[in-house]
C-alpha positions as CSV (number, residue, x, y, z in Angstrom):
1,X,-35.7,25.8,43.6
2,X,-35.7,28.0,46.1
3,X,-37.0,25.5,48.9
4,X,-34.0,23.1,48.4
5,X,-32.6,22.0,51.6
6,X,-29.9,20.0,50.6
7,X,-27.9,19.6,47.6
8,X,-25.2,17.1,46.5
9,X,-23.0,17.1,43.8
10,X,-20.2,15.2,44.7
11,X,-18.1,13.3,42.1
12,X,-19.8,15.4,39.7
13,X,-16.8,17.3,37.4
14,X,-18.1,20.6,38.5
15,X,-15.3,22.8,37.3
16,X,-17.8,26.0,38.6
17,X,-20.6,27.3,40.4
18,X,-23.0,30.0,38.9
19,X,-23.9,33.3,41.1
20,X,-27.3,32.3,40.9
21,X,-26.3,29.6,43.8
22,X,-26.9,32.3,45.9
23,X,-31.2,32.4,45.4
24,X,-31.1,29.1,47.4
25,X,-32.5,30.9,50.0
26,X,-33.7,27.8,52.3
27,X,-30.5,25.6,51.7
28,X,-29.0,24.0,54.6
29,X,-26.6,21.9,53.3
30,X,-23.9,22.0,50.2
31,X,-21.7,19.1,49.5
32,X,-19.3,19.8,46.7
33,X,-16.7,16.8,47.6
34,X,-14.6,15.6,45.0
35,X,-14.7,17.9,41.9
36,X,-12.4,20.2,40.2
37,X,-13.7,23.6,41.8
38,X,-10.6,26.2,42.3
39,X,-13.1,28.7,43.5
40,X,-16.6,29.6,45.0
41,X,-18.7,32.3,43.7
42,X,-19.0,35.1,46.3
43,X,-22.9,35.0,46.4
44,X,-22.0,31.4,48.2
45,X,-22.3,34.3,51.2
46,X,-25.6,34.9,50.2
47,X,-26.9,31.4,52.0
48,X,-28.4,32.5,55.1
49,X,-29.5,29.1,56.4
50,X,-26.3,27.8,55.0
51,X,-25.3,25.1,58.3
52,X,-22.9,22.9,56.9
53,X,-20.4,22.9,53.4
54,X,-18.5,20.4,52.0
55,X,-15.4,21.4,49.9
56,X,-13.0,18.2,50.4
57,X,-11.1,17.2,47.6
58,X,-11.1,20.3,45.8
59,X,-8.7,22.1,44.4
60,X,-9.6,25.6,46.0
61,X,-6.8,28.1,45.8
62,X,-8.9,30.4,48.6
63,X,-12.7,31.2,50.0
64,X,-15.0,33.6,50.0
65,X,-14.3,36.4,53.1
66,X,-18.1,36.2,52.6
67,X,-18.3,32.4,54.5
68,X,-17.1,34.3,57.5
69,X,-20.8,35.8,57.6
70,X,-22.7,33.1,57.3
71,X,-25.0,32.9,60.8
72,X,-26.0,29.6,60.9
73,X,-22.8,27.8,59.7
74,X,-21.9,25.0,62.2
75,X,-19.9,23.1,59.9
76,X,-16.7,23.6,57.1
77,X,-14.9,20.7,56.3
78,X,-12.0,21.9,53.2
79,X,-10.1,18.6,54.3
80,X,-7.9,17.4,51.5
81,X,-7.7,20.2,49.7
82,X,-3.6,20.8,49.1
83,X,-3.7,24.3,48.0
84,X,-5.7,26.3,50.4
85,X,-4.3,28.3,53.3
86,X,-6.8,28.8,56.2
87,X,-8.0,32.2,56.1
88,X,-7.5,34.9,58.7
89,X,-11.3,34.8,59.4
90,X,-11.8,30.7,59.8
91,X,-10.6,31.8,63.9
92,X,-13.8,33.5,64.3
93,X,-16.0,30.9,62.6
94,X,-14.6,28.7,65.4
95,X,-15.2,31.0,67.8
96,X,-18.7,31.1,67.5
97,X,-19.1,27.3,67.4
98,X,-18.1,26.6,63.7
99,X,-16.2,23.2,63.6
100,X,-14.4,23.5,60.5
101,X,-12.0,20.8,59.3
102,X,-8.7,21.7,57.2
């Protein structure tokens, strides 16, 4: 699996994610709308070629500082999700060209 580009699981009752989502080395895109995640595995960091991530509708309490490193990330979209505060570090995701929507 590790040449998946793209993978969708929205709608999908995910209550977790395991480490292991970290040894998708060619993934590009993560859509997690819409299911009951309250956190992301720090290995989510791990994504190199990571560009864009989905979280709305989730009920994330916080993110990974390890987002913040993610080089090729142009877009975060955490939308709709009540309980998370922006973190410190979402100001230099934007600075380097990052559109992230809260």
């Amino acid at each position: 699996m590790s040449g998946l580009i793209e993978l969708r699981v929205t709608d999908n009752r995910l209550t977790s994610l395991p480490d292991s989502i970290g040894e998708l080395s060619s993934l590009r895109e993560l859509h997690l709308r819409n299911n009951p995640l309250t956190s992301l595995p720090d290995s989510v960091g791990e994504l190199k070629e990571l560009r864009q991530i989905d979280l709305r509708g989730n009920p994330l309490t916080g993110l990974p500082t390890a987002i913040a490193s993610l080089p090729r990330l142009e877009k975060l979209d955490s939308r709709w999700v009540p309980n998370l505060t922006a973190p410190l570090w979402i100001e230099s995701l934007e600075a380097r060209g990052c559109t992230v929507y809260s």
